[in-house]
MOPAC internal coordinates of N, CA, C and O (Angstrom, degrees):
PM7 1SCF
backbone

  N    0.0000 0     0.00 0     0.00 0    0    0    0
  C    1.4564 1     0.00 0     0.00 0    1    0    0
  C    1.5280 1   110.52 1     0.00 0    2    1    0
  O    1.2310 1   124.91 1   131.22 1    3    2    1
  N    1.6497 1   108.17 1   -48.78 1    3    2    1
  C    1.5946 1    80.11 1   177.64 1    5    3    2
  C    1.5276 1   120.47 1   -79.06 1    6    5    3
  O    1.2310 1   115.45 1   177.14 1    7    6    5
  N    1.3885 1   126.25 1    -2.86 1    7    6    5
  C    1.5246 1    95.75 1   172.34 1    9    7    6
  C    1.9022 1   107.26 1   -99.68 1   10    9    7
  O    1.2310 1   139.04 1  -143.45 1   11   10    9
  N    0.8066 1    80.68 1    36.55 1   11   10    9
  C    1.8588 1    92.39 1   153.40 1   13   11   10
  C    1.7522 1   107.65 1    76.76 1   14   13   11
  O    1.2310 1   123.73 1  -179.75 1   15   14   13
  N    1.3773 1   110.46 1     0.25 1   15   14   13
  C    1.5559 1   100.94 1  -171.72 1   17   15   14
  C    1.2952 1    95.64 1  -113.77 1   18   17   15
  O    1.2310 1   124.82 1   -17.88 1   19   18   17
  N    1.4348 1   108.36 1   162.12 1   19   18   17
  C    1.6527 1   129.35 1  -150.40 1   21   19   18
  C    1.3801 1    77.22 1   -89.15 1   22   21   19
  O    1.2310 1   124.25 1   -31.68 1   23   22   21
  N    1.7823 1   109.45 1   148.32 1   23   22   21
  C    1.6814 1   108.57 1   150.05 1   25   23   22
  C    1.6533 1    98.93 1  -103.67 1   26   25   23
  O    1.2310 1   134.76 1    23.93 1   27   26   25
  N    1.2023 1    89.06 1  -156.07 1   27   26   25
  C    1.8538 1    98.56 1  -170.24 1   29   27   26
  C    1.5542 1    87.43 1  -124.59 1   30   29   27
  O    1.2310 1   111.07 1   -31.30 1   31   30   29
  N    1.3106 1   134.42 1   148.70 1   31   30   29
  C    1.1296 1   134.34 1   176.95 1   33   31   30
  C    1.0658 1   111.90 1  -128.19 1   34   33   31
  O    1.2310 1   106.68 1   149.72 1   35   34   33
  N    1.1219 1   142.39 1   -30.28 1   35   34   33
  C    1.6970 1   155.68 1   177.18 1   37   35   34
  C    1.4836 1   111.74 1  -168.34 1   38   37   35
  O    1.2310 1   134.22 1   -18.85 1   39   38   37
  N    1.3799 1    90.11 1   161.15 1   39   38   37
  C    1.5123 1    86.34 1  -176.18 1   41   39   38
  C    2.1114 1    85.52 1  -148.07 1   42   41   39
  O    1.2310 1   126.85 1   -45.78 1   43   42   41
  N    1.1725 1   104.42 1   134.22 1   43   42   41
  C    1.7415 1   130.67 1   164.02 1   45   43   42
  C    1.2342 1   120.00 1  -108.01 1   46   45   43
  O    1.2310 1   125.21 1   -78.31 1   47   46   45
  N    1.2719 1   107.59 1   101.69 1   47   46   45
  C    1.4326 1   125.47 1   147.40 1   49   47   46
  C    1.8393 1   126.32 1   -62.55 1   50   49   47
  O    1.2310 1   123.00 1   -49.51 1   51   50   49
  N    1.6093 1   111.85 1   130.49 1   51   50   49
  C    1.4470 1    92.18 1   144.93 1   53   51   50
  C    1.3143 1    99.76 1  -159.79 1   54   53   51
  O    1.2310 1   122.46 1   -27.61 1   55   54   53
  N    1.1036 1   112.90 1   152.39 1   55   54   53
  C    1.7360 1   137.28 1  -153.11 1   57   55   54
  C    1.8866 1    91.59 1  -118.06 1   58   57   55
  O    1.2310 1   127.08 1    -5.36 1   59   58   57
  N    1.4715 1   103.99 1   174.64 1   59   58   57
  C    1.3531 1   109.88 1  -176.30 1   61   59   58
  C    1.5324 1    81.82 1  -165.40 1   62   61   59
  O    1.2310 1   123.11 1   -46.75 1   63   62   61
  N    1.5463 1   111.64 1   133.25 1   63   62   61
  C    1.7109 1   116.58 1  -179.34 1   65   63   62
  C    1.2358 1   103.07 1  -132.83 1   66   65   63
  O    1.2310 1   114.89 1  -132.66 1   67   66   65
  N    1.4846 1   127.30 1    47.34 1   67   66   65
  C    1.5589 1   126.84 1   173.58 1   69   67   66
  C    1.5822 1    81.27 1  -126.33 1   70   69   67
  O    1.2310 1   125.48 1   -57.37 1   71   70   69
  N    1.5471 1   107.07 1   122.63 1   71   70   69
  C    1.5798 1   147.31 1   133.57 1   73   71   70
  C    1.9551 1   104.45 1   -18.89 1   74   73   71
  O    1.2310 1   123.14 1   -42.38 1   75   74   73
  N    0.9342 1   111.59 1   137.62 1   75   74   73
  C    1.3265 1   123.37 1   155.44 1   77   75   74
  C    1.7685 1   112.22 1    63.28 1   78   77   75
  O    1.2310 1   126.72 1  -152.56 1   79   78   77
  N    1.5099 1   104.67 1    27.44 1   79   78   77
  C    1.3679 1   109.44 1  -177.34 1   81   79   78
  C    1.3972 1   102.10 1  -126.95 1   82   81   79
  O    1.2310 1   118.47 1   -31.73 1   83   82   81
  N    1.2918 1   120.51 1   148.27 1   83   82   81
  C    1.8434 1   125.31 1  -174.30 1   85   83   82
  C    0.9581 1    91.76 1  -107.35 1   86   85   83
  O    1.2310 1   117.59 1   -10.96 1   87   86   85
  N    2.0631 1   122.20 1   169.04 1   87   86   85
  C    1.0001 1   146.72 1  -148.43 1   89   87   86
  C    1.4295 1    80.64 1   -95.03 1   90   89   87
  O    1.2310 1   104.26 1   125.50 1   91   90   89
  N    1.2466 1   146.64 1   -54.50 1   91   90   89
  C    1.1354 1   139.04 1  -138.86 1   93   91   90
  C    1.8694 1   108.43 1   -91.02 1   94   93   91
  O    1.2310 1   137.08 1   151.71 1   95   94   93
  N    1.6746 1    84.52 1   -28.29 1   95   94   93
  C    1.7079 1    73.87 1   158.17 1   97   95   94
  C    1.4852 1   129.26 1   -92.63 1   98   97   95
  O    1.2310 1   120.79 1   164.24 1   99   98   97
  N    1.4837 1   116.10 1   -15.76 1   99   98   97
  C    1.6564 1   103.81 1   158.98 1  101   99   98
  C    1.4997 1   139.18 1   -95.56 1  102  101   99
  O    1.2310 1   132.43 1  -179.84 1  103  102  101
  N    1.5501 1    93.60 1     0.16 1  103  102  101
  C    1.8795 1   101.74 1  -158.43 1  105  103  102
  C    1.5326 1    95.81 1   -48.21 1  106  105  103
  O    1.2310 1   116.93 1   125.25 1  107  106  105
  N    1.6491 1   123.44 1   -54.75 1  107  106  105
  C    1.4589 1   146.89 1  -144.03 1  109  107  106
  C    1.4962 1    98.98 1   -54.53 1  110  109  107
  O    1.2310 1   126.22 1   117.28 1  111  110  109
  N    1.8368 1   105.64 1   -62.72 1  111  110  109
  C    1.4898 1   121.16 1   159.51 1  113  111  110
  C    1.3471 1   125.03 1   -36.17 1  114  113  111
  O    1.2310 1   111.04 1   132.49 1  115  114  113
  N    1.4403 1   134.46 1   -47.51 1  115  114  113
  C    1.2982 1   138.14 1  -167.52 1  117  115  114
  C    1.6411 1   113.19 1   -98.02 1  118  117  115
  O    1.2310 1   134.04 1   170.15 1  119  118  117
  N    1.2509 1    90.45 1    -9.85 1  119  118  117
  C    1.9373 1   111.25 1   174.42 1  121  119  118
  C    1.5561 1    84.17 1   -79.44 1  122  121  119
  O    1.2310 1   115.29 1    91.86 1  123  122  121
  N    1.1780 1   126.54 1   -88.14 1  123  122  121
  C    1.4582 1   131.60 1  -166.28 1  125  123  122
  C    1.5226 1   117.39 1   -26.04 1  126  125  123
  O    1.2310 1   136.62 1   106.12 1  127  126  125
  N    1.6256 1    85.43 1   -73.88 1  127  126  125
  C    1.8722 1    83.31 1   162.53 1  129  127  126
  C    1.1393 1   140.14 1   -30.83 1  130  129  127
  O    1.2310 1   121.01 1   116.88 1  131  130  129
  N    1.5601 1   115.67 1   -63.12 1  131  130  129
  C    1.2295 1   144.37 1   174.60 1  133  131  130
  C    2.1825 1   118.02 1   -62.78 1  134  133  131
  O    1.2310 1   130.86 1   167.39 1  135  134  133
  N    1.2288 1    96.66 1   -12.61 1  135  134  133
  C    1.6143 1   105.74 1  -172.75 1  137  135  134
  C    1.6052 1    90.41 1   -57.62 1  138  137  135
  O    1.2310 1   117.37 1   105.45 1  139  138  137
  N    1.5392 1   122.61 1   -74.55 1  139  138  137
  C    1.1983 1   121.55 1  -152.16 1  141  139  138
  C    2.0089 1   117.64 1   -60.36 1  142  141  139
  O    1.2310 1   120.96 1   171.36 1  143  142  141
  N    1.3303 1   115.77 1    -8.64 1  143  142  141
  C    1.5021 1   135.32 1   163.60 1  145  143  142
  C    1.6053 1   107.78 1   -71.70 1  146  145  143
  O    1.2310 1   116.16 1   150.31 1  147  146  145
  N    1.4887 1   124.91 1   -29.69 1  147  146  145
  C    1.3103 1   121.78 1  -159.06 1  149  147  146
  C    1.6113 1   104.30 1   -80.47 1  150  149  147
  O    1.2310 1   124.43 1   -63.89 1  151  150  149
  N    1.7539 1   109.10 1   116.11 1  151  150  149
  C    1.4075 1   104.74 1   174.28 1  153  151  150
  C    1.6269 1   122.82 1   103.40 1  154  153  151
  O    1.2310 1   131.99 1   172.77 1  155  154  153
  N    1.8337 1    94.44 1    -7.23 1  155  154  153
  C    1.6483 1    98.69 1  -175.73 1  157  155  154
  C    1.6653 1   115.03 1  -129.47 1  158  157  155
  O    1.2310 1   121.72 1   -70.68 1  159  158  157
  N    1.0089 1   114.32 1   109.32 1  159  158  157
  C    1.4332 1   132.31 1  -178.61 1  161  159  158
  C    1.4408 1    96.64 1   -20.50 1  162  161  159
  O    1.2310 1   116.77 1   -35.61 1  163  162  161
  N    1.7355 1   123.75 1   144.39 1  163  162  161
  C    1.5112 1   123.82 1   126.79 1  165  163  162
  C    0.9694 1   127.74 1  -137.22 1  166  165  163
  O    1.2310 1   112.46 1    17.34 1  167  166  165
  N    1.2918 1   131.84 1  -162.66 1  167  166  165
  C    1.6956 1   121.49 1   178.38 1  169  167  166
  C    1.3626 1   118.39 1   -77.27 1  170  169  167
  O    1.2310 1   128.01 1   138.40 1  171  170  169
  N    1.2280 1   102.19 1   -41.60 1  171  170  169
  C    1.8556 1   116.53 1   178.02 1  173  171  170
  C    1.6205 1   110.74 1  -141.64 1  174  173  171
  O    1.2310 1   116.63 1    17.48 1  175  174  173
  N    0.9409 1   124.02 1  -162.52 1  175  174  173
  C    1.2594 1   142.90 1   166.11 1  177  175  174
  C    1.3675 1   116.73 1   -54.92 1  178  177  175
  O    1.2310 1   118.24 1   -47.34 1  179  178  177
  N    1.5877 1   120.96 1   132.66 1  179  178  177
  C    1.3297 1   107.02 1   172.89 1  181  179  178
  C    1.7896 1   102.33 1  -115.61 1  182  181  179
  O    1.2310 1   125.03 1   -40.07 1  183  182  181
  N    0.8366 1   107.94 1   139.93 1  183  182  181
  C    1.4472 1   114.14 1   175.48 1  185  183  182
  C    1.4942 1   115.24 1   -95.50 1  186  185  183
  O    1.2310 1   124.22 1   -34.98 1  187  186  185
  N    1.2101 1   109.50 1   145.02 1  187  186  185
  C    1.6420 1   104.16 1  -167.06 1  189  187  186
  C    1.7779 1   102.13 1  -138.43 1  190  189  187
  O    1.2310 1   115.73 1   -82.85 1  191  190  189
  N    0.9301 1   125.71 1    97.15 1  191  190  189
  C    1.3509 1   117.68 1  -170.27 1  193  191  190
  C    1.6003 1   119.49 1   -86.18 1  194  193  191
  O    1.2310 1   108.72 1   -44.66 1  195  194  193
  N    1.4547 1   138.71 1   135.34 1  195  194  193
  C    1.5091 1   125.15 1  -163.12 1  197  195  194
  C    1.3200 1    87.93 1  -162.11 1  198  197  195
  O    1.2310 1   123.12 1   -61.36 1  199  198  197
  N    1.8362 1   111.63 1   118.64 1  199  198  197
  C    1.1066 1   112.77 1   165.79 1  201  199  198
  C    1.7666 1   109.29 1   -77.77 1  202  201  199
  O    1.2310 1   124.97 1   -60.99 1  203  202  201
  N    1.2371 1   108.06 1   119.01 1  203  202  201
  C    1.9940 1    96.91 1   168.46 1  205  203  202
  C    1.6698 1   109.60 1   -85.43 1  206  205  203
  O    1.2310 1   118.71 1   132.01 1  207  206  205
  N    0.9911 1   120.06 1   -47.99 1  207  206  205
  C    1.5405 1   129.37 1   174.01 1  209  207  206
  C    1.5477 1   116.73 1   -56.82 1  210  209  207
  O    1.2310 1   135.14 1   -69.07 1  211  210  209
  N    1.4146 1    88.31 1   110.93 1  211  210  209
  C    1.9863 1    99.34 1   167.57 1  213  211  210
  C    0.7979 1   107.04 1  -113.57 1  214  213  211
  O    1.2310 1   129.11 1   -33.18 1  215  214  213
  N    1.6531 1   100.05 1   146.82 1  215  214  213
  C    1.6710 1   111.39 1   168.20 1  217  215  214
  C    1.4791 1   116.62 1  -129.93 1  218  217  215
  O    1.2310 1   126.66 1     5.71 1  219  218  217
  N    1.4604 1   104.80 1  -174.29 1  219  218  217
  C    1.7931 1    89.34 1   161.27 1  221  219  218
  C    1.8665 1    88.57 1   176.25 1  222  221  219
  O    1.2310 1   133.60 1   -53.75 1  223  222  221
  N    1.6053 1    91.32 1   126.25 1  223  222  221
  C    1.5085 1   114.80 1  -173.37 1  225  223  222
  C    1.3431 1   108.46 1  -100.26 1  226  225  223
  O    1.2310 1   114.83 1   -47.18 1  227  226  225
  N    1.2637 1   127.41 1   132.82 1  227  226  225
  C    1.4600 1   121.00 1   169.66 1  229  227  226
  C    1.8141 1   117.86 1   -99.90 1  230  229  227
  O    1.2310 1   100.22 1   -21.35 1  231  230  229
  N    0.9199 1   153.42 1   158.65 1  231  230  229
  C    0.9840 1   145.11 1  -147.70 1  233  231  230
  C    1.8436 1   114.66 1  -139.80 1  234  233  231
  O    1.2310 1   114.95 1  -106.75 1  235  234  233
  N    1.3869 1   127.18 1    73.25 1  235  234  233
  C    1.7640 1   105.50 1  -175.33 1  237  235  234
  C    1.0723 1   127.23 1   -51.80 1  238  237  235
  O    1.2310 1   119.96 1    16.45 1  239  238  237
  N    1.2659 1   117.69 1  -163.55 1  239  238  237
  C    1.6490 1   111.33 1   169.45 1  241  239  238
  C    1.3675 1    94.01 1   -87.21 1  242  241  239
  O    1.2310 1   127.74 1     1.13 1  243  242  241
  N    1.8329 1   102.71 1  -178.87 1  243  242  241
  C    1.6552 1   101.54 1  -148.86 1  245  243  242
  C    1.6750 1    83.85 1  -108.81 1  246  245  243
  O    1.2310 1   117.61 1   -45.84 1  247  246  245
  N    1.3664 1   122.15 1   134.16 1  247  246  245
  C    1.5878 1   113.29 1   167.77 1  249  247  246
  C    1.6909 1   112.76 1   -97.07 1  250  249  247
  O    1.2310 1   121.76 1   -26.19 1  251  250  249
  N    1.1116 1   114.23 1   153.81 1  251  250  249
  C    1.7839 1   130.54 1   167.79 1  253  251  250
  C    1.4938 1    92.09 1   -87.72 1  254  253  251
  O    1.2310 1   125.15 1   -61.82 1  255  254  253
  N    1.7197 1   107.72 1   118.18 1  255  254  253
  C    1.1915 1   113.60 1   158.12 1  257  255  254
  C    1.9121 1   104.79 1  -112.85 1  258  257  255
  O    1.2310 1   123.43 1   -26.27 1  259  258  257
  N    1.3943 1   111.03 1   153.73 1  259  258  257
  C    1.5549 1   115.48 1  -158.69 1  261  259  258
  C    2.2409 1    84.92 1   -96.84 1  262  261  259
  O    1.2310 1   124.63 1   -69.47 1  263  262  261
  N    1.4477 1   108.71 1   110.53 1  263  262  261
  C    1.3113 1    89.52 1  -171.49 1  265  263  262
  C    1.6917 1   108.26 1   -85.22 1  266  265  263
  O    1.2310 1   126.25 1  -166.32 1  267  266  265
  N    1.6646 1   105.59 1    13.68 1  267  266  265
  C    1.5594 1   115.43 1  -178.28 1  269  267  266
  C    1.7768 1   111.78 1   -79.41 1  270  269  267
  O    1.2310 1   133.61 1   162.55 1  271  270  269
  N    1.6775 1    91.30 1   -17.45 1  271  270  269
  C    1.6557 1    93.50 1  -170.05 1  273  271  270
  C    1.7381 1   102.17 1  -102.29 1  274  273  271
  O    1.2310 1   115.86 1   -61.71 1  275  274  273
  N    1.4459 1   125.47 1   118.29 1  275  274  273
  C    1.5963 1   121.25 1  -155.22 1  277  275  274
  C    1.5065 1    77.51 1   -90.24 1  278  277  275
  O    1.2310 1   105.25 1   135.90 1  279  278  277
  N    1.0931 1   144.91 1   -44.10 1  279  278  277
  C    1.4430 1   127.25 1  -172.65 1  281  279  278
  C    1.4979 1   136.00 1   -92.88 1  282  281  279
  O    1.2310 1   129.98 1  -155.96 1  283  282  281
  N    1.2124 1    98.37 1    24.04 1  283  282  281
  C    1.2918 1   114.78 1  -176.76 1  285  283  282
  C    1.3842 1   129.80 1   -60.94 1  286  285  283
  O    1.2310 1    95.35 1   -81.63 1  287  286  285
  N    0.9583 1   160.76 1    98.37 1  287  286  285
  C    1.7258 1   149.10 1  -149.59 1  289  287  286
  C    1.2730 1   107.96 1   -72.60 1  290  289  287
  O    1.2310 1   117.77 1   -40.00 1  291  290  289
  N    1.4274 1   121.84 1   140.00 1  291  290  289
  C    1.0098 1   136.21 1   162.84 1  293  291  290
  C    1.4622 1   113.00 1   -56.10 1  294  293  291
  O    1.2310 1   120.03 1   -32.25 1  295  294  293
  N    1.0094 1   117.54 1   147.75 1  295  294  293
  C    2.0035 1   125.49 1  -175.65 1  297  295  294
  C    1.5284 1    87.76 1  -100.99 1  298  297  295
  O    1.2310 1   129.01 1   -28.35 1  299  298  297
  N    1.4860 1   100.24 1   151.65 1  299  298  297
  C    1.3787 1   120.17 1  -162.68 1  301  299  298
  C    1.4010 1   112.23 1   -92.41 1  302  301  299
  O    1.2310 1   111.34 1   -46.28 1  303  302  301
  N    1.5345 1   133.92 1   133.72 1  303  302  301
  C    1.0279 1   137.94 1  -157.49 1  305  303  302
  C    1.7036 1   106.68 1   -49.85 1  306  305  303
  O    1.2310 1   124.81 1   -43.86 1  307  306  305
  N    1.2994 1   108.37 1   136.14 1  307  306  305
  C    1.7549 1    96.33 1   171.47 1  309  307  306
  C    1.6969 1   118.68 1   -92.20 1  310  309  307
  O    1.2310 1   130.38 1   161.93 1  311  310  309
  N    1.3954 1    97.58 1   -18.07 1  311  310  309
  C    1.9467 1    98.16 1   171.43 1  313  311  310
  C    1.6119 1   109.87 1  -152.09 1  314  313  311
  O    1.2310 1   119.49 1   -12.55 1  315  314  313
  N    0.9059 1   118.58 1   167.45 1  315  314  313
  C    1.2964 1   130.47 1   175.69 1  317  315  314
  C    1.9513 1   120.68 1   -85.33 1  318  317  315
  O    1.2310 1   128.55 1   -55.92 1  319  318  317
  N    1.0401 1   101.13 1   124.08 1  319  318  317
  C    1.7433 1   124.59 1   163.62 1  321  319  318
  C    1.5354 1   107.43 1   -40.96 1  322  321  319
  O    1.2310 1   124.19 1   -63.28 1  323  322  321
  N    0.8844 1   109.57 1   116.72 1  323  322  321
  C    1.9439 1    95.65 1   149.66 1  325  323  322
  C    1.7512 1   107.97 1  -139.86 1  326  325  323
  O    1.2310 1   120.10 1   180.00 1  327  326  325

């Protein structure tokens, strides 16, 4: 500092490895996470794992369709997806 040139003091990384997500929808999340790392020495890398994405599949019962019969009707959903 006193001869006038900047040092580097730390440096923070954080990465995000989920496919099909934008910066703008995780920065906020990985800021949060990442706040309490900012500014404090460690030995290596800390990894912090956080699912943000929920889901939830529902499952019907399973039907036998005959794939020999081309006109066969489909059986009608027994529950709903969300």
């Amino acid at each position: 500092m006193k001869a006038g040139q900047p040092v580097h003091l730390w440096r923070t990384r954080v990465t995000v490895s989920t496919g099909g997500v934008t910066q703008d929808q995780t920065l906020p999340t990985m800021a949060t996470i990442a706040g309490p790392f900012f500014g404090k020495e460690t030995d290596g890398a800390d990894l912090v794992a956080r699912r943000a994405l929920q889901g939830k599949v529902e499952v019907g019962t399973p039907v036998v369709v005959d794939p020999l019969v081309p006109d066969a009707p489909l059986p009608a959903p027994s529950g709903s997806a969300k």
